[in-house]
DRENDO-1510 file (C-alpha; in Angstrom, 1 decimal, always signed):
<recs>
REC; n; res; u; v; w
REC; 1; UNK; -79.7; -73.4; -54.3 .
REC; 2; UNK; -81.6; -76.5; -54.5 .
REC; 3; UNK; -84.2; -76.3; -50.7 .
REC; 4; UNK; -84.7; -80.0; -51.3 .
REC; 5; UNK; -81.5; -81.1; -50.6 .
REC; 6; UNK; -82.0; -79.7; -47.4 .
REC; 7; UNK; -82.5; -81.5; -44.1 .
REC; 8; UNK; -85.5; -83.0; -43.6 .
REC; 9; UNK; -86.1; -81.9; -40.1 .
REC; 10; UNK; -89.1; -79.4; -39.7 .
REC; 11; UNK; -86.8; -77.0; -38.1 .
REC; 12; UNK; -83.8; -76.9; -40.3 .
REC; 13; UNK; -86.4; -76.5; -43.6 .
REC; 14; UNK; -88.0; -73.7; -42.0 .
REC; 15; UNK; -84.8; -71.9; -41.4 .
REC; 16; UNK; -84.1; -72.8; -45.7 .
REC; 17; UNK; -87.4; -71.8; -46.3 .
REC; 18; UNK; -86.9; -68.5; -44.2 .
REC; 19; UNK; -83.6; -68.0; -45.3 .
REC; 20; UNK; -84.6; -68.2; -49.5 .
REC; 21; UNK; -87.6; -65.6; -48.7 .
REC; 22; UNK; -85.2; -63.2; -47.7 .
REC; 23; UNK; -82.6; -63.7; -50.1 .
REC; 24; UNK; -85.1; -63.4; -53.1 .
REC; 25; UNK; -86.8; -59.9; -51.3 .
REC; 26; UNK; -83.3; -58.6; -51.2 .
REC; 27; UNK; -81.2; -59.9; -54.6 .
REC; 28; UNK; -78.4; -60.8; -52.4 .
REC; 29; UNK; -76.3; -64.3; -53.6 .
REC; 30; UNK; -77.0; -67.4; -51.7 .
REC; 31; UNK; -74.9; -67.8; -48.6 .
REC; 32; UNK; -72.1; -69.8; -48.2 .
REC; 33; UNK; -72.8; -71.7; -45.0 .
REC; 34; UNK; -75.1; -74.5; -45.3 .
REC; 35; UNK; -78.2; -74.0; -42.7 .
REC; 36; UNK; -77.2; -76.6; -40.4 .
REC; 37; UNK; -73.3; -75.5; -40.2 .
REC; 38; UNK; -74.3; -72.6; -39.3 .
REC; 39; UNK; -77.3; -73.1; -36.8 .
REC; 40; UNK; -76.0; -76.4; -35.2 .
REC; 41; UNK; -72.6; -78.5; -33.9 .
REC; 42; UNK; -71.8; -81.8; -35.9 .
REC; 43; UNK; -74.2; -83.7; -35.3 .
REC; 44; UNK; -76.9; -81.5; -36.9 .
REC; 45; UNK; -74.9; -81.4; -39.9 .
REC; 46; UNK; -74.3; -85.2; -39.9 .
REC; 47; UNK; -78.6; -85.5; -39.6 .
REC; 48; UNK; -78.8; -83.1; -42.5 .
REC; 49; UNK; -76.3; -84.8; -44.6 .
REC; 50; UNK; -77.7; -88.0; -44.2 .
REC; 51; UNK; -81.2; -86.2; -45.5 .
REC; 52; UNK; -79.4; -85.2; -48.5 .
REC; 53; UNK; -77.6; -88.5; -48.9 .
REC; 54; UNK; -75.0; -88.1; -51.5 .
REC; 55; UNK; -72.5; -85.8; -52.7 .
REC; 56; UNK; -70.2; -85.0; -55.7 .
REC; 57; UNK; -66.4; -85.0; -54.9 .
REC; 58; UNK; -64.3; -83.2; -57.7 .
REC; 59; UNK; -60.6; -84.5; -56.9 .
REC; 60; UNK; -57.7; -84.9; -58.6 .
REC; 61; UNK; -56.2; -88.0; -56.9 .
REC; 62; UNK; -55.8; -91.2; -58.7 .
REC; 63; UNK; -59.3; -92.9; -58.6 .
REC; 64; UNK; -57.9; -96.1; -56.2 .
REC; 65; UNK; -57.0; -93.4; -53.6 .
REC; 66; UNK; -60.9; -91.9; -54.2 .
REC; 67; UNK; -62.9; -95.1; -54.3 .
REC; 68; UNK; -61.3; -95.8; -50.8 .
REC; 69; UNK; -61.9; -92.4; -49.4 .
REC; 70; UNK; -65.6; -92.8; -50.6 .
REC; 71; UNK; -66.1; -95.8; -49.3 .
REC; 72; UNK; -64.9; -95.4; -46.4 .
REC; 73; UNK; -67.2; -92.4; -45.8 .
REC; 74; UNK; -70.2; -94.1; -47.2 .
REC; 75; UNK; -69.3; -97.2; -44.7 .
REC; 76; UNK; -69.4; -94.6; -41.7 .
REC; 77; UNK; -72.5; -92.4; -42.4 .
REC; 78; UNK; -74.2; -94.0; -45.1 .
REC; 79; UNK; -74.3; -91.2; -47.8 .
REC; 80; UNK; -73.4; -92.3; -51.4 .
REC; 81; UNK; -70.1; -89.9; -53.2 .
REC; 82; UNK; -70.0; -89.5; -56.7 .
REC; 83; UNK; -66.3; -89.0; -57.5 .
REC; 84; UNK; -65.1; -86.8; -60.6 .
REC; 85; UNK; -61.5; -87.9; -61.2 .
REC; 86; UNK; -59.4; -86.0; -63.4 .
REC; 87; UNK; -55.7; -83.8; -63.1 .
REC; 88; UNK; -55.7; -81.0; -61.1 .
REC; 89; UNK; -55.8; -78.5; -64.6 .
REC; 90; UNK; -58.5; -80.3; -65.7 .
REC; 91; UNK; -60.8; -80.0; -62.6 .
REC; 92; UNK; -59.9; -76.6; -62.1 .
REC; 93; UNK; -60.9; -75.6; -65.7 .
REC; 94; UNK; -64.3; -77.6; -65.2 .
REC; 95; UNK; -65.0; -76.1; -61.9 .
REC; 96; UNK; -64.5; -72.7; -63.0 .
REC; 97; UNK; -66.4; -73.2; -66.1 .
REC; 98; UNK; -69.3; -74.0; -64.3 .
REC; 99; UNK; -69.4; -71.8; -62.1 .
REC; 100; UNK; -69.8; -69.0; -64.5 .
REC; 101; UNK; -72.3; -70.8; -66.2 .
REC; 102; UNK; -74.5; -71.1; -62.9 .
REC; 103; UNK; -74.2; -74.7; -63.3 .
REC; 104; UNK; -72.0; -76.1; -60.6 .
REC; 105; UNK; -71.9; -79.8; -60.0 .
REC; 106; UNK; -69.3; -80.0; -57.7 .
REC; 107; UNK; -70.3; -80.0; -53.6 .
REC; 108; UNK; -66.5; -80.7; -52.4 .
REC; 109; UNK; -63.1; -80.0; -54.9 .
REC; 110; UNK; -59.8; -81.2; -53.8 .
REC; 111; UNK; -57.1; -79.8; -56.3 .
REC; 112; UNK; -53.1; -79.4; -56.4 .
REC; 113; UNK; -53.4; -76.1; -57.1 .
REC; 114; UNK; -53.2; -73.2; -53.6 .
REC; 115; UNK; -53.2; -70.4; -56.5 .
REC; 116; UNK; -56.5; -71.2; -57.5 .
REC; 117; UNK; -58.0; -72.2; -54.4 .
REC; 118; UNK; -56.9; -68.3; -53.4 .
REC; 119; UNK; -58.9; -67.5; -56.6 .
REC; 120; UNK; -62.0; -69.2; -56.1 .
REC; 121; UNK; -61.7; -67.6; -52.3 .
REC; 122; UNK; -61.6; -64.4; -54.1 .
REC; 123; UNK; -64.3; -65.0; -56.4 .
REC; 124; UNK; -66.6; -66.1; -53.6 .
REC; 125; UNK; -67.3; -69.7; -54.7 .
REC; 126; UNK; -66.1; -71.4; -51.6 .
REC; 127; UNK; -67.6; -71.9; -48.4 .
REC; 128; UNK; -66.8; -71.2; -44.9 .
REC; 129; UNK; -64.6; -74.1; -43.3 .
REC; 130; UNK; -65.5; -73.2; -39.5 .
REC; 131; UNK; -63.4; -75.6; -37.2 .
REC; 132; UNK; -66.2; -74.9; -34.3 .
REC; 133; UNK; -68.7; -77.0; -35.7 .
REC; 134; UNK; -66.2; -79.5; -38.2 .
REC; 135; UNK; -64.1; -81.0; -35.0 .
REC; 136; UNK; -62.0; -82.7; -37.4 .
REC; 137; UNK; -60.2; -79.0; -38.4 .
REC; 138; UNK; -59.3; -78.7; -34.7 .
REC; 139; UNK; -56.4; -80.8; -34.6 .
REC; 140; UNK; -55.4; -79.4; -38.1 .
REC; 141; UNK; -52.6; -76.7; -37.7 .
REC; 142; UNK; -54.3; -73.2; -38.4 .
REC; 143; UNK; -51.2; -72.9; -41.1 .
REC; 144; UNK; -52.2; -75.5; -42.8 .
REC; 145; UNK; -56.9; -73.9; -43.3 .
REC; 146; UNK; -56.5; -71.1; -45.5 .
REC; 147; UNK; -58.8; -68.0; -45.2 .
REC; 148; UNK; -61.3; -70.3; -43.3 .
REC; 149; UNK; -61.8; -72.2; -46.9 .
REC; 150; UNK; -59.6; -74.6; -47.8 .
REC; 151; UNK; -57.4; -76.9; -46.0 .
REC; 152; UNK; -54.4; -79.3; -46.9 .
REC; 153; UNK; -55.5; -82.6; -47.3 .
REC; 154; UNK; -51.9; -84.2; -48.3 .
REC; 155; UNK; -48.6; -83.6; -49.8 .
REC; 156; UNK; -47.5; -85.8; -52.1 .
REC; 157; UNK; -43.5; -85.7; -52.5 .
REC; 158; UNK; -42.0; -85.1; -56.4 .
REC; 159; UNK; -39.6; -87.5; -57.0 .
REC; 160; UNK; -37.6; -90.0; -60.2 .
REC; 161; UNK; -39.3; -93.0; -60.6 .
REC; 162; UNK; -37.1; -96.0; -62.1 .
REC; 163; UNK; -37.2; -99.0; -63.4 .
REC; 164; UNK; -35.7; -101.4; -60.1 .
REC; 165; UNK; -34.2; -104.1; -62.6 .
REC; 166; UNK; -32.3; -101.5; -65.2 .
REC; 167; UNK; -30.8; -99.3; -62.3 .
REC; 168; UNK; -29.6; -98.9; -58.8 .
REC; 169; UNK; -31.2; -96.4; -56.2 .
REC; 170; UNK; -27.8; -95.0; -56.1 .
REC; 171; UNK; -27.9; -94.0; -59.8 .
REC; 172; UNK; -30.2; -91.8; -59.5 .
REC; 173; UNK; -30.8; -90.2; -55.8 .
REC; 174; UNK; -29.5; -86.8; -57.2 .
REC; 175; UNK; -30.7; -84.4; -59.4 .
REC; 176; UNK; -28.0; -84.4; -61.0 .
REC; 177; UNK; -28.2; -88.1; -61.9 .
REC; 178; UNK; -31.0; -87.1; -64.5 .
REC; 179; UNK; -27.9; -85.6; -66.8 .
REC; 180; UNK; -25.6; -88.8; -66.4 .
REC; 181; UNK; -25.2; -89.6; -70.1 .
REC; 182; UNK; -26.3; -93.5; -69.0 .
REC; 183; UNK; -30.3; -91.7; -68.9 .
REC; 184; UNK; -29.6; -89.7; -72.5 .
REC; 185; UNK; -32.9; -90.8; -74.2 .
REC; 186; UNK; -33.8; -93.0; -71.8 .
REC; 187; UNK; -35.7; -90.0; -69.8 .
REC; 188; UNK; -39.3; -89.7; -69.7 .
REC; 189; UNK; -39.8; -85.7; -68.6 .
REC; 190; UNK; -43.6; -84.7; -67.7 .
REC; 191; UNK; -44.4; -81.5; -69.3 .
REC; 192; UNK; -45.1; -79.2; -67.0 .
REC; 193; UNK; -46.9; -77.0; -68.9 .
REC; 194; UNK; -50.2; -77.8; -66.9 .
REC; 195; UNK; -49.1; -78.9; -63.8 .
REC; 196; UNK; -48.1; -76.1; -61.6 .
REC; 197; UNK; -46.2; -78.3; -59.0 .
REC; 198; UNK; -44.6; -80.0; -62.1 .
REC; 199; UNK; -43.6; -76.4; -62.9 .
REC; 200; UNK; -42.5; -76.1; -59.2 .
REC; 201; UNK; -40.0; -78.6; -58.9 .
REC; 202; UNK; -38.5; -77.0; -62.5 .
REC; 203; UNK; -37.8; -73.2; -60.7 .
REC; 204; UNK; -36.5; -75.3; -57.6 .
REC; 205; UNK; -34.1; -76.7; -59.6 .
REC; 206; UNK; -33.9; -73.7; -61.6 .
REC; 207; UNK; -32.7; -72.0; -58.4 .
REC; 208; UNK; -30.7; -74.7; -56.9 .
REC; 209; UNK; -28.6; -75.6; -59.6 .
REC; 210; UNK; -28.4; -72.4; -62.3 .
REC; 211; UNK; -30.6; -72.5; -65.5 .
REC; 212; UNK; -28.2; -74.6; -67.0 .
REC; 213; UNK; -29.1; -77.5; -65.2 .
REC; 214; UNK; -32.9; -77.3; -67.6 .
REC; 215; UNK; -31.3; -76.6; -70.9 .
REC; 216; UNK; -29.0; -80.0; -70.2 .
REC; 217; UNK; -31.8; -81.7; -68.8 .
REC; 218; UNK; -33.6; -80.8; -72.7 .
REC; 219; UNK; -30.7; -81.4; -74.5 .
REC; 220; UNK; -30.3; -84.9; -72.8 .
REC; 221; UNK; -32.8; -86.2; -75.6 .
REC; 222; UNK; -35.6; -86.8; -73.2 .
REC; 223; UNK; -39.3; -88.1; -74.0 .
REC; 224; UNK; -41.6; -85.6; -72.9 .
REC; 225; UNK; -45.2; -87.1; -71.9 .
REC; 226; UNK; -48.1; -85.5; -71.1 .
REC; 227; UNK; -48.4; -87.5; -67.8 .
REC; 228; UNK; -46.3; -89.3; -65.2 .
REC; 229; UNK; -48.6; -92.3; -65.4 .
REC; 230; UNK; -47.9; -93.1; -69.1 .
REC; 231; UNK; -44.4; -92.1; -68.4 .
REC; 232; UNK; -43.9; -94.5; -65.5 .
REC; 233; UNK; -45.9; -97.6; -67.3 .
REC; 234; UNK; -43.2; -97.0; -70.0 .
REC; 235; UNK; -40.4; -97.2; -67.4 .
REC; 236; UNK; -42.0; -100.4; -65.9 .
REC; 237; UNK; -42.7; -102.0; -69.4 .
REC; 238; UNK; -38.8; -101.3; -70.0 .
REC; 239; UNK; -38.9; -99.0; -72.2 .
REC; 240; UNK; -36.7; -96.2; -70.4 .
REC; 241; UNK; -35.2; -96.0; -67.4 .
REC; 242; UNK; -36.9; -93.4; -65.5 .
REC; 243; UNK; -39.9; -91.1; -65.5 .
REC; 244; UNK; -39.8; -87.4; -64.1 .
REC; 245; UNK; -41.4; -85.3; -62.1 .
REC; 246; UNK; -43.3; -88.4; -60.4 .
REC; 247; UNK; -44.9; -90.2; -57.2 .
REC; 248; UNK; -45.6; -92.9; -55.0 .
REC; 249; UNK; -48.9; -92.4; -56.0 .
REC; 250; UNK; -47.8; -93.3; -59.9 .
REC; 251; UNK; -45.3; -96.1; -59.4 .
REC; 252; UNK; -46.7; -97.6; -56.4 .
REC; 253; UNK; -50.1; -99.3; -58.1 .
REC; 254; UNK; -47.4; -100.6; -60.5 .
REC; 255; UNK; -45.2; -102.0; -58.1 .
REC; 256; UNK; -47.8; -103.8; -56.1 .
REC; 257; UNK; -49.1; -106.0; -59.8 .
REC; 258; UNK; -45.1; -106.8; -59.6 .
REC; 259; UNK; -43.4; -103.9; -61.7 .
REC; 260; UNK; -39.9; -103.7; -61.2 .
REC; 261; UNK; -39.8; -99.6; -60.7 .
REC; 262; UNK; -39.4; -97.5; -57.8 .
REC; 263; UNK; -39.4; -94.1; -56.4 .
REC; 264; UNK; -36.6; -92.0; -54.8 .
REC; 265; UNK; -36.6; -88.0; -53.8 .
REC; 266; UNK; -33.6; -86.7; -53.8 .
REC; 267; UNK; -32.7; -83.7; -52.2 .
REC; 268; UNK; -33.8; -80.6; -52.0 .
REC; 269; UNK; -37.5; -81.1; -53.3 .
REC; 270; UNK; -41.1; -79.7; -53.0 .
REC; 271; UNK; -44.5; -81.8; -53.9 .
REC; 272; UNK; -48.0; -82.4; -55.0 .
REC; 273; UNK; -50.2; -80.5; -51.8 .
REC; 274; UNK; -53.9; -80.9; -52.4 .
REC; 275; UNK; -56.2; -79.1; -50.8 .
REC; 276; UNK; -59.7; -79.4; -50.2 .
REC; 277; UNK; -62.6; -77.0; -50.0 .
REC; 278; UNK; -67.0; -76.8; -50.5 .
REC; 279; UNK; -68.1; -75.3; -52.8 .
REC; 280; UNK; -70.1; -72.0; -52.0 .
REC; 281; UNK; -73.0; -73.5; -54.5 .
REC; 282; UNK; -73.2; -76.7; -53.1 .
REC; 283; UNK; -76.0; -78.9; -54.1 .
REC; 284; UNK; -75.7; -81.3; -51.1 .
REC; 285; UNK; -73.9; -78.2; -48.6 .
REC; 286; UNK; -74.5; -80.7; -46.0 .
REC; 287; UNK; -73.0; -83.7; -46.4 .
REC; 288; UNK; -70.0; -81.8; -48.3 .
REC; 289; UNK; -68.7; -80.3; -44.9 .
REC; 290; UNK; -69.4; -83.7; -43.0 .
REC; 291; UNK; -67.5; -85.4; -46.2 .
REC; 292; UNK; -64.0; -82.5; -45.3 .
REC; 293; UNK; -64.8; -83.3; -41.5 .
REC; 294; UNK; -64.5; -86.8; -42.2 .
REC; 295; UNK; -61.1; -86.3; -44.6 .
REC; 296; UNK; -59.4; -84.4; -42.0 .
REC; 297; UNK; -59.8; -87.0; -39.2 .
REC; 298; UNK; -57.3; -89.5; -38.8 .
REC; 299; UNK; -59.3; -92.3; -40.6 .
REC; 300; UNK; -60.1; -90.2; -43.4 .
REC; 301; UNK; -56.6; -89.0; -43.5 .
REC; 302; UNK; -54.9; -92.7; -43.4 .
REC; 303; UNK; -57.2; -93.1; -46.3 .
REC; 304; UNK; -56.1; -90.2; -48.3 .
REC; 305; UNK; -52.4; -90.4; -47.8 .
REC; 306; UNK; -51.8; -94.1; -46.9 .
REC; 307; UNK; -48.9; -95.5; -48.7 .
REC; 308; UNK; -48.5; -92.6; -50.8 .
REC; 309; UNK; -48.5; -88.7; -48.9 .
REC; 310; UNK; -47.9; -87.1; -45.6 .
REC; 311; UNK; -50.3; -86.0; -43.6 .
REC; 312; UNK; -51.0; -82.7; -42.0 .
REC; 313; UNK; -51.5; -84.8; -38.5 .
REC; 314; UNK; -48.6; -86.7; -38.4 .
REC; 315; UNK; -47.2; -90.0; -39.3 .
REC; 316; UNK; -50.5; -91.9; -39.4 .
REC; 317; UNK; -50.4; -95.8; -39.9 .
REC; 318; UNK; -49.4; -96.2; -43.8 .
REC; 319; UNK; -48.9; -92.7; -44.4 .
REC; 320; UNK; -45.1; -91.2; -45.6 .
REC; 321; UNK; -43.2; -88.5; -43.6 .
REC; 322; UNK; -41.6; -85.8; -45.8 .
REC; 323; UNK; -38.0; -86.8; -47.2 .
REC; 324; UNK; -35.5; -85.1; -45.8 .
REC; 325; UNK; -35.0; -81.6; -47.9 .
REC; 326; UNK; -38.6; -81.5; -48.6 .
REC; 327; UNK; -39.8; -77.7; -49.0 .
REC; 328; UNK; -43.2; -76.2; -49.9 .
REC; 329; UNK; -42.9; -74.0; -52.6 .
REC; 330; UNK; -44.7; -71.2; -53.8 .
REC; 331; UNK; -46.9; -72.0; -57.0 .
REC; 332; UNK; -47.5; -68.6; -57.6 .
REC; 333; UNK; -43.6; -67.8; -58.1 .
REC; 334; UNK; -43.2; -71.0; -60.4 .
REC; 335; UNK; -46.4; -69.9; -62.6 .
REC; 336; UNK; -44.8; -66.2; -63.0 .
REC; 337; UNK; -42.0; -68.2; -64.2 .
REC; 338; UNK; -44.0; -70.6; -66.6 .
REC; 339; UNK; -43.0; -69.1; -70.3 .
REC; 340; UNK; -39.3; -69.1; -68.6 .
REC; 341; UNK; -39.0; -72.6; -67.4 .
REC; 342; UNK; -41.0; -74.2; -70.0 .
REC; 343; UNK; -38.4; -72.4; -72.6 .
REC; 344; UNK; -35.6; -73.9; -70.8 .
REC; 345; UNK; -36.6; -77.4; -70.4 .
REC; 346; UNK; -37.7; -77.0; -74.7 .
REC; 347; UNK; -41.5; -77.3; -74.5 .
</recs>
């Protein structure tokens, strides 16, 4: 743990200085509170985090949705935040990877992913989320902050993007639609081999409609992609007619340069829930729990979810509710079910 990152206050780097003599006498791992979380309210952490004066955000959100957040933060209290943009499989894999290497770069990680998050909780490489001295976490429902570690930041709904000028809304507000033979080879499917939500939505169906409804959904000649964002640039360049799983947070940057595609969820569905935790090595543990303070309060959260998610506090300004049907499901059920679905859908 990095002392210099610390506050610069006389008292809050004696209690560092204090607290690293006794850790190295005894052997014991580095604690998981920062110093001033755990000695003072808010506004000691906000004066230590503005010591530190930066911070590095691992997040899989798109990077428009990021460079708002960040700047919005940095606008409020001044500190500087790197972010690392990449899918959630992606940052999970780096995040782990450097954790075992003792190398960790990350101070905050947001991620799609609660089976991990329940991992790394497990693995001790989170830090303690305490709603007594973040007063952003209060108005949070205690369902949604996860052994004191991780909270829901937004859920993004899984839906069909199409393209507005080839098709109606009406074509395709079922599931079903995605087997009318007017989509056969015109169907962009994301793999879901390394999304888990991706793999979600598939054992919803799965369950909803028989195992059936997958191997006609592969057997409808569909493109698979790698990604919903090539898939839905495709759909919008006219190429096919619709791109799925996908999100408002795919076709909406699209739409707004003056693509004609759109996004509908039909019912019943699940979505994209990102959560949000410190890590337990952070190199700025300071300004990484003023950073989740700030991204649960409603500024941070009309930031986060505006125009594409729902929030955990309500419908904010800009943010979406859930669609009607919308159900969380459990990602640990859908990866126990990953060689199974991903046979069915012919991947």
């Amino acid at each position: 743990m990095d002392l210099r990152t610390r506050g610069r206050a006389a008292a809050l780097m004696a209690s560092a200085l204090g607290l690293a003599a006794l850790l190295a006498a005894c052997g014991s791992p580095p604690s998981s509170t920062p110093a001033a979380a755990a000695t003072g309210g808010i506004s000691a952490i906000t004066a230590a985090a503005k010591s530190e004066g930066s911070l590095t955000w691992y997040t899989s959100i798109p990077q428009a949705i990021a460079t708002s957040v960040a700047d919005g933060f940095k606008s409020k209290y001044g500190i500087t935040v790197k972010s690392v943009v990449l899918t959630s499989g992606l940052e999970t894999t780096r995040f782990s990877s450097e954790k075992e290497a003792g190398s960790s770069q990350a101070d905050v990680l947001t991620v799609a992913d609660s089976v991990f998050m329940g991992d790394a909780v497990q693995k001790k490489w989170l830090a303690t989320l305490n709603s007594q001295q973040l007063p952003s976490l209060s108005a949070v429902p205690a369902a949604d902050i996860h052994d004191s570690a991780y909270v829901l930041t937004g859920t993004q709904p899984i839906g069909i993007s199409y393209n507005s000028s080839k098709l109606k809304a009406s074509q395709v507000d079922s599931w079903q639609d995605l087997l009318s033979p007017a989509l056969k080879g015109q169907l962009y499917v994301v793999n879901p081999a390394n999304i888990p939500s991706w793999l979600a939505i598939m054992d919803l169906l799965r369950q909803k409609f028989g195992a059936s409804f997958l191997k006609e959904l592969a057997a409808s000649q569909p493109h698979f992609v790698d990604s919903s964002v090539p898939g839905a640039q495709d759909v919008a360049a006219g190429s096919g007619l619709a791109v799925f799983p996908s999100l408002l947070s795919v076709s909406a940057p699209l739409q707004a340069k003056g693509a004609t595609i759109s996004t509908v969820f039909p019912s019943p569905t699940t979505g994209v829930e990102q959560y949000t935790a410190v890590s337990s090595t952070a190199i700025h543990p300071d300004a990484a729990q003023l950073f989740v303070d700030y991204l649960m309060s409603r500024a941070g959260q009309t930031l986060f979810n505006q125009g594409t998610a729902s929030s955990v506090l309500g419908n904010l300004p800009g943010t979406i509710p859930l669609p009607a049907g919308y159900q969380s499901f459990s990602l640990s059920t859908a990866e126990a079910d990953k060689q199974m679905l991903l046979s069915l859908v012919g991947q």
